[in-house]
N, C-alpha and C positions, 0 to 999 in steps of 0.2 A: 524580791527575789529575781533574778536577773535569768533571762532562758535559756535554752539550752545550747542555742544557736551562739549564743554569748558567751558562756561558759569554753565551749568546745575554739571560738574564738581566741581565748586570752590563753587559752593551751598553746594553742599554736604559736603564738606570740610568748610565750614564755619558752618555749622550745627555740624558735626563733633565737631569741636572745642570747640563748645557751652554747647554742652553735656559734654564734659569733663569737664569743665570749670561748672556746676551747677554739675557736682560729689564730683567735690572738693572741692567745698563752702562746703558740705554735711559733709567734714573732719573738718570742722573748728566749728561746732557744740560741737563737742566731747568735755567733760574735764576732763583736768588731774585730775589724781587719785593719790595717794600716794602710795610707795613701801612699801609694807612688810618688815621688818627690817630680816636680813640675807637671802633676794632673788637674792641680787649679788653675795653675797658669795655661796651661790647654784649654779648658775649659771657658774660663771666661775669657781668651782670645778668640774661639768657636762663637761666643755667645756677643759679643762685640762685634765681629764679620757680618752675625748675620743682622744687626740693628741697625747698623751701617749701611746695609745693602740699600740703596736705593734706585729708583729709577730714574733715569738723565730726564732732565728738564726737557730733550731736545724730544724726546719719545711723548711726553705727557703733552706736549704743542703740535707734535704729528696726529697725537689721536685727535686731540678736540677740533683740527682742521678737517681729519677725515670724515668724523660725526657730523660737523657743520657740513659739509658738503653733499654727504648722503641724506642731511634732514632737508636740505634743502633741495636736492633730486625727489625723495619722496613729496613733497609741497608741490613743487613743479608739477608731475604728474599727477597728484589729484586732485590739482588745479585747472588741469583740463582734462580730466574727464569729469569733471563737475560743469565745464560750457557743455559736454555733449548730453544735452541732458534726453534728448532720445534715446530709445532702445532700438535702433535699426540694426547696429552691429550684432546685435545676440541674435534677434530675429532673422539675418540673414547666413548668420551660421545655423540656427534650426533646420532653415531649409537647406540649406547647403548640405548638411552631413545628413538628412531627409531624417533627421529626429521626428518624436511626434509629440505636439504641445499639448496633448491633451492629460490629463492627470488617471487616464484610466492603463491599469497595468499591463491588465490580461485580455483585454479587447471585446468584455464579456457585453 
């Protein structure tokens, strides 16, 4: 015997179903209309425009120039700051802007 949780489940789902099912009666109401004479050929010339569309060759060899040259800016630069492998620049701004290194908040 199946609970009640379950029961009260397949209701819903049966309701469900019924609503669907009086939506789609609601489609069978409808009738057909006639096409406008040359709205397919609009159509599938809209729909061909936009397949066609593409982008210039000349644009697709500008990006991957501009990527290579900013992958290769970013390399450069963390290429040298990986020689500095000190920390004096941070250290020297701590003191500079008189920060305090210590990790306590409230100075208790």
């Amino acid at each position: 015997m199946p609970a009640k949780g379950f029961k009260i489940y397949l209701v819903y789902i049966k309701e469900g179903i019924m609503n669907i099912e009086n939506e789609l009666d609601k489609l069978k109401r409808i009738s057909r209309q006639e096409v406008p004479a040359g709205m397919d050929n609009r159509i599938r010339t809209a729909v061909d425009a936009l397949r066609y569309n593409v982008v210039p060759v000349q644009w697709k060899w500008g990006f991957a120039a501009a990527a290579a040259v900013l992958l290769a800016l970013n390399v450069a630069v963390l290429m040298r700051q990986a020689g500095n492998k000190g920390s004096k620049g941070v250290t020297e701004m701590v003191q500079g802007m008189q920060l305090s290194s210590s990790n306590e908040l409230y100075h208790e």
